[in-house]
N, C-alpha and C positions, 0 to 999 in steps of 0.2 A: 089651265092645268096648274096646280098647285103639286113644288117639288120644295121637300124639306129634307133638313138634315136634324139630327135629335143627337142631345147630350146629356150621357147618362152618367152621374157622377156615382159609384158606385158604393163610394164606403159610405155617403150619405143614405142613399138606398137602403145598403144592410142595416143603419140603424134605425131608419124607419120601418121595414119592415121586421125588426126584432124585437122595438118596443110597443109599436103602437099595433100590429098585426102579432105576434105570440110568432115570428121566425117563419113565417108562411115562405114557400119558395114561389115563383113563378115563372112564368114561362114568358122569356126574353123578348122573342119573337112576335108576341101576341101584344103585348106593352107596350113596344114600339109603333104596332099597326094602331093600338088604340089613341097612343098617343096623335101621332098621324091626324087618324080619325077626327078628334078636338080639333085641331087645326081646321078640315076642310074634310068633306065628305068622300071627297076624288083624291085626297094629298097621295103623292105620291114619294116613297121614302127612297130620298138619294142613298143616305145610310147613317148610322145609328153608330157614333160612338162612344165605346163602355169605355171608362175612365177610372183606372183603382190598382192598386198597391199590393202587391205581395207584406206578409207580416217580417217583421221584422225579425233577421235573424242573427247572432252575435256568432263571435268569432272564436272558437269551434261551436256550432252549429248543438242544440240538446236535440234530443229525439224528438222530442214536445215540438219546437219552432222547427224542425226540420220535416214533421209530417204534417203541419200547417201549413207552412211553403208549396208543401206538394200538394197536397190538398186544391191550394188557392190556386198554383200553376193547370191544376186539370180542369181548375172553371172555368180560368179566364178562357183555355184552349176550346173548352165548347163554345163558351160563348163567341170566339171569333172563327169558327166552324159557318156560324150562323149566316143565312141570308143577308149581306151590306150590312155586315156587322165588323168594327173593326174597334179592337182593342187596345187601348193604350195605358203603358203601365208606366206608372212612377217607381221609385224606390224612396223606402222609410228607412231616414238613418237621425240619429240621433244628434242633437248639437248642444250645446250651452248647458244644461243642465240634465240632469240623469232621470227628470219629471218630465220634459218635454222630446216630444217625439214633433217631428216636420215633413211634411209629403214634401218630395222635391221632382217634379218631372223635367 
């Protein structure tokens, strides 16, 4: 019996699926069992985790990056709804220069 674990980096994700797919959504659950799947026909999934960052928000908050935030908070929260799905979030904060952003988890 084949038992895996799957890492799903997410903000890599979205921009694979926003350039090379035209922003298709899919379905979390199904992606992981396929991945799975590749591995081994029987794999059986310990659990899946989603990996990615709320947007960055400055100090007061504009409407714009404050309903991004929430936006991004209500996805990750499905996503770790999901069946051995668990979530883990970094935060993006700025360092060195006002061009460069850094994920820090």
């Amino acid at each position: 019996m084949y038992v895996v674990a799957i890492f799903i980096d997410g903000g890599y994700l979205d921009k694979v699926l926003q350039h090379e797919f035209g922003g298709v959504k899919i379905d979390f659950a199904a992606f992981s069992s396929a991945i799975a799947r590749t591995i081994h026909p029987d794999a059986d999934i310990l659990r899946s985790y989603y990996y990615h960052c709320p947007p960055f928000q400055s100090n007061p908050p504009t409407p714009d990056e404050s309903t991004r935030v929430a936006n991004m908070q209500n996805f990750l929260d499905a996503i770790n709804r999901l069946p051995r799905f668990l979530v883990r979030q970094g935060r993006l904060a700025r360092r060195a220069s006002p061009k460069r952003w850094w994920l820090c988890f």
